[in-house]
C-alpha positions as CSV (number, residue, x, y, z in Angstrom):
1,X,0.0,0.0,0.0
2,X,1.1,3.5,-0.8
3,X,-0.2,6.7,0.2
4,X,0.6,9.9,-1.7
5,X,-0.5,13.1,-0.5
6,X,-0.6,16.3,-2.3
7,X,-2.0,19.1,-0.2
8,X,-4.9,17.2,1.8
9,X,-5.2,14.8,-0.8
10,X,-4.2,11.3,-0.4
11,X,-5.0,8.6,-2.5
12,X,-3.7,4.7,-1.9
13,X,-2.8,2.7,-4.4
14,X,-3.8,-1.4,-4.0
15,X,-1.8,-2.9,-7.1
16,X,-3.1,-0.9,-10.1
17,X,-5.3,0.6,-8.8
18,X,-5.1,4.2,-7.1
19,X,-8.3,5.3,-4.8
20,X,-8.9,9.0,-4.0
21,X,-9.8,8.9,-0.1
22,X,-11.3,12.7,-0.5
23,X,-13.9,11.8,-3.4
24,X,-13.7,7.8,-3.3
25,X,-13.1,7.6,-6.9
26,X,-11.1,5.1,-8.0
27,X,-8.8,5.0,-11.0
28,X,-7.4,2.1,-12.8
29,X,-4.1,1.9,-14.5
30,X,-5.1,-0.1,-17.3
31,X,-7.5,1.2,-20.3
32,X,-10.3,-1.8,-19.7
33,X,-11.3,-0.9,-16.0
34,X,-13.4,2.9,-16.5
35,X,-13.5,4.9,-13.4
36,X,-15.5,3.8,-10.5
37,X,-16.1,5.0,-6.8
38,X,-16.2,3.6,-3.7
39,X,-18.6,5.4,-0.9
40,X,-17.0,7.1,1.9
41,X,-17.9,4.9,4.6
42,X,-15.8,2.4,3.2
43,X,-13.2,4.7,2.4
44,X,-12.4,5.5,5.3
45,X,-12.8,1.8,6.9
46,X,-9.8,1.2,4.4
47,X,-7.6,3.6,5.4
48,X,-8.2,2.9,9.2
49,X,-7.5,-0.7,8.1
50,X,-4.3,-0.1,5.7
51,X,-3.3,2.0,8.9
52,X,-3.5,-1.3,10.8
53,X,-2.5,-3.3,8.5
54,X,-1.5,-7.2,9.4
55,X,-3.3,-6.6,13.4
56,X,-7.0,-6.6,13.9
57,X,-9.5,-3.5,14.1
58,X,-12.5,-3.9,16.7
59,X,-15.4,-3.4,15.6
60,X,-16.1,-0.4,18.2
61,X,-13.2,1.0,17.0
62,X,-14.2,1.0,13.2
63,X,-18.0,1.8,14.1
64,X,-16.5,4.9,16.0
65,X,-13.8,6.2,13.5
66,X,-15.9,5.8,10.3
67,X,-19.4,6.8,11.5
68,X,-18.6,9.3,13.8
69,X,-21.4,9.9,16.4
70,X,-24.3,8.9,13.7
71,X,-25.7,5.7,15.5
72,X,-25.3,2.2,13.6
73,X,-25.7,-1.0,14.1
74,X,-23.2,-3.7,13.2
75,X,-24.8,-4.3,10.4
76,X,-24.0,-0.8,8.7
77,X,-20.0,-2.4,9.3
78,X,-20.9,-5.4,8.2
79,X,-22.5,-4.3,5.1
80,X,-19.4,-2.0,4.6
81,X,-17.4,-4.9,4.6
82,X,-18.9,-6.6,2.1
83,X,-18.5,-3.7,-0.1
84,X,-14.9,-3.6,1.0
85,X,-14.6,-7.1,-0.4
86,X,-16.0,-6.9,-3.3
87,X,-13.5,-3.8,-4.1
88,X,-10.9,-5.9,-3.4
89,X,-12.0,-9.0,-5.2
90,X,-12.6,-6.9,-8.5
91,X,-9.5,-4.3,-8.3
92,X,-6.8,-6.6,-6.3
93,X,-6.0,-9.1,-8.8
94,X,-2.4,-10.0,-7.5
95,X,-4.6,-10.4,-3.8
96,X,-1.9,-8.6,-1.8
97,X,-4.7,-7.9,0.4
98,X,-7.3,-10.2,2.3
99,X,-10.0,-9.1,4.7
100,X,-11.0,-11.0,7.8
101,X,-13.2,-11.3,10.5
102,X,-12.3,-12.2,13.9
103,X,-15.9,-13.5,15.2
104,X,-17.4,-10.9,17.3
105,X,-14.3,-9.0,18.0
106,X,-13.4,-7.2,14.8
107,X,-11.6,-6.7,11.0
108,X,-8.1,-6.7,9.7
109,X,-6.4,-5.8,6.2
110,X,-3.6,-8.6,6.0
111,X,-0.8,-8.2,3.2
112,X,0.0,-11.5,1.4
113,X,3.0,-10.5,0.2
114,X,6.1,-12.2,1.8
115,X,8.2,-9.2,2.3
């Protein structure tokens, strides 16, 4: 994962793919993939996740840091997650990354890469 920052935007960069963490837009570095977005919820669940990467992220923790004060349930995370996967399924192809769930505790972002 790579952050780049120009100003107060960042964007990461998952393989080839580079995601805008301002607008959720995602761009793809080869000509097949048009542009797509992400929403912001899940935006930022990845970058609290990438910023924790290989350790887990309770779900409080996530619940608090991404929605703020706005009451959810654990389904809003959940649901989230599922987005989150699906993102990484279709834009990871080399699957550096893979989500998990620890039952009842919480999420991590683990790197498959060996170094």
């Amino acid at each position: 994962m790579e952050f780049e920052s120009s100003n107060t935007v960042k964007n990461i960069k998952i393989g080839n793919v580079e995601i805008n963490l301002l607008s959720g837009v995602i761009k793809h570095k080869t000509p097949q993939f048009k542009f797509d977005r992400v929403g912001r919820r899940e935006v930022k669940a990845l970058e609290l996740l990438l910023d924790n990467e290989n350790d887990i992220v309770s779900k409080l923790m996530l619940m608090d840091l991404v929605w703020g004060e706005q009451i959810v349930t654990e389904n809003s995370l959940a649901v989230a997650m599922f987005n989150l996967r699906k993102l990484l399924k279709k834009y990871d192809e080399k699957n550096h990354y893979t989500l998990v769930n620890v039952s009842g505790y919480g999420y991590g972002l683990y790197s498959n890469n060996p170094f």
